[in-house]
N, C-alpha and C positions, 0 to 999 in steps of 0.2 A: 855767901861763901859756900864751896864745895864741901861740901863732906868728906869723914878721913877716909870712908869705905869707895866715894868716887875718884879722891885723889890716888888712891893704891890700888886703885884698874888703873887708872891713865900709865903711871906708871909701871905696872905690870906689861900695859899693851908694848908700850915704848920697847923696852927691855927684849920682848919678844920679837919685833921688827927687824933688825937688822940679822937676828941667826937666820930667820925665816927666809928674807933675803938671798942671804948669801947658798943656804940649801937649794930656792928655787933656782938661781943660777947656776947652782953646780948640776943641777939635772938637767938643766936646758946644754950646758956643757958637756953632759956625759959624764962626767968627773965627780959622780956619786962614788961614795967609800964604798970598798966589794960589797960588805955584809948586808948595805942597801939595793946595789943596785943589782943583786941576784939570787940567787936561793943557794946554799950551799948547795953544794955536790955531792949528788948521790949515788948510790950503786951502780954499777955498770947498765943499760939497759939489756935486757932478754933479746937474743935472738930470737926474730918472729918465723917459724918453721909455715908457711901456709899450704895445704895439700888442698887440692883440685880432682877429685877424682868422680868416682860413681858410685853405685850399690856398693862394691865390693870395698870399698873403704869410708861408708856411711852406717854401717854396724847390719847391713837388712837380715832380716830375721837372727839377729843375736840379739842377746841380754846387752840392754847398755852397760858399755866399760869394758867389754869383752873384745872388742875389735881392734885389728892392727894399730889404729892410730893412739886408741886409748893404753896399751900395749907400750908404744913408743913414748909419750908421754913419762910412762914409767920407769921405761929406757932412759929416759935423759937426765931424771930425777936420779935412778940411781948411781950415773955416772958423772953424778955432781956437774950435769953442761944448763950452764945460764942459759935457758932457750925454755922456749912457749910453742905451743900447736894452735893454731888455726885450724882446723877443719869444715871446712867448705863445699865438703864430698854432698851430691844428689843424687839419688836410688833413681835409676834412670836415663841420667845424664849422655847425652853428648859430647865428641869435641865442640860443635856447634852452639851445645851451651854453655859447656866449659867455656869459648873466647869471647861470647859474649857479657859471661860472669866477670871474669877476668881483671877487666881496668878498676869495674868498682872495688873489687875486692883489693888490689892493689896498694889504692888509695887509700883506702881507710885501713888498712894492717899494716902497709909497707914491709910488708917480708923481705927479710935476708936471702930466703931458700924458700924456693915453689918446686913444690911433687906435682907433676902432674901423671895421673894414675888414668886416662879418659882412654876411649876408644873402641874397648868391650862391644857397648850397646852400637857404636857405625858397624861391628861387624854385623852382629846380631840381626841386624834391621837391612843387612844387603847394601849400606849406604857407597856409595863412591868411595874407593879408594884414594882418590887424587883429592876431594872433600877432605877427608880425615886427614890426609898428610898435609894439606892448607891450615889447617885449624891449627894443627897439632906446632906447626913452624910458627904460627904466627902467636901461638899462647908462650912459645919459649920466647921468640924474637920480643913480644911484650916485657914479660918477666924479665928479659935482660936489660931493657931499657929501662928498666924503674930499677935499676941495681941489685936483681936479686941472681942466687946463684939458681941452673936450675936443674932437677930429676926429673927424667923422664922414664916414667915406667913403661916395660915392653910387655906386650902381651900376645897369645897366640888362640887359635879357632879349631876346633875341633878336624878331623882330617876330610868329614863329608861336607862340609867347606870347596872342597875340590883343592888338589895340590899347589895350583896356579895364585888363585884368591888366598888360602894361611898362607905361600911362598911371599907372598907381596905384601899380605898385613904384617907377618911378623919382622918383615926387613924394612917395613918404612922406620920404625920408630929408630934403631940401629942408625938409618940414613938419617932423619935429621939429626940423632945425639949429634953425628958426624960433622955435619954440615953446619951446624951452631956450635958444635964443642962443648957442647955439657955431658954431664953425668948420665950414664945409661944402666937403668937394672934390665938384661936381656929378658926375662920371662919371669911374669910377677906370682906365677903361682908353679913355678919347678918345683917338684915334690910334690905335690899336690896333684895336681891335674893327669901330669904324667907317671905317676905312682905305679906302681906294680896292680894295686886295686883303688884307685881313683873314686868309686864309689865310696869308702869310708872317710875319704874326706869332705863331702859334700853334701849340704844338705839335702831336705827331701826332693830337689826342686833340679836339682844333679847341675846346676848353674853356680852357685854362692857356696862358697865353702865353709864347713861348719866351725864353731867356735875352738875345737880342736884344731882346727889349723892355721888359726890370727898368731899363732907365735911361729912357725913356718914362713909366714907372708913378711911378719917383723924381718926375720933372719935374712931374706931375701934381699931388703932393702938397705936395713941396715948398714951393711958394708962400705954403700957408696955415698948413702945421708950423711954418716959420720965424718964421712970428709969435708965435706961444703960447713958443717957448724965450728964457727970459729968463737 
């Protein structure tokens, strides 16, 4: 004879068979109750802000937290906007590495909004004009395909540049805002660069601007980021 404690599994088992059942069938159906078949819902997700730039928005030679982006960050915090930074900025940088950066970075953040701040270091380096405005079309044409909104930051070259080379740099970026229809800040360092005394905003290096003037560079930008965050 069975014992009471094997008889009251069997029964036990029995009992449990048919809920068991009927649950794995309703999952093979889809037809799980919500509370199973998802997670409640949670807070809205962050817009992912992702910037692409160079030195001049990688903190170089400033105290970390001091620079335009760590600045903005604190911007969005105080105006209460559900949004996150990325910053993906390399002291150095190219367009050329900027669009090669570009798809991974993409991918793994999916940004709403790409800044892209590049172009500085093509001038610096004599690179091809027609280079830079490739790079520069194709990191926005990217950015738009993966659904993000995008900024393009404009930037300008000193005037022993030659009037022909800054006439062309600073109007490419202009042309493609145009040409793709996004967002353009014309000159990322007005007030700065072009100042009455230009030297007290730059560091010793009379290239990267000093930590006095990452709220200058905010303000610049500013304007036209706060449209694209939704």
């Amino acid at each position: 004879m069975k014992s009471d404690f094997t008889k009251l599994v069997g029964q036990t088992a029995r009992r449990l068979v048919k809920p068991l059942a009927a649950l794995l069938a309703a999952a093979l159906l889809g037809a799980l109750p919500a509370a199973w078949a998802q997670a409640p819902a949670s807070a809205a997700q962050a817009t992912t802000v992702l910037v692409v730039g160079d030195s001049l928005s990688a903190e170089y030679g400033l105290k970390r937290g001091t620079g335009w982006v760590p600045l903005l960050e604190k911007q969005l915090a105080d105006e209460k906007k559900n949004a996150r930074v990325v910053n993906a900025s390399i002291s150095g940088d190219t367009t050329a590495g900027g669009r090669s950066r570009l798809p991974a970075l993409l991918a793994q953040h999916k940004p709403a909004v790409v800044v892209i701040e590049l172009g500085g270091n093509d001038a610096l380096r004599g690179l091809p004009l027609d280079m830079t405005e490739q790079n520069l079309s194709a990191m926005t044409q990217a950015a738009k395909k993966a659904g993000a909104r995008v900024l393009l930051i404009g930037m300008q070259v000193p005037p022993n540049y030659g009037s022909a080379y800054a006439a062309t740099f600073s109007g490419l970026f202009a042309k493609i805002a145009k040409a793709e229809k996004v967002a353009l800040v014309p000159f990322f360092l007005k007030g700065i660069a072009d100042a009455a005394d230009p030297t007290a905003n730059f560091q010793a290096d009379r290239i990267h601007p000093n930590e006095q003037s990452q709220a200058r560079m905010l303000a610049n930008v500013w304007p036209e980021l706060k449209k694209l965050i939704k």
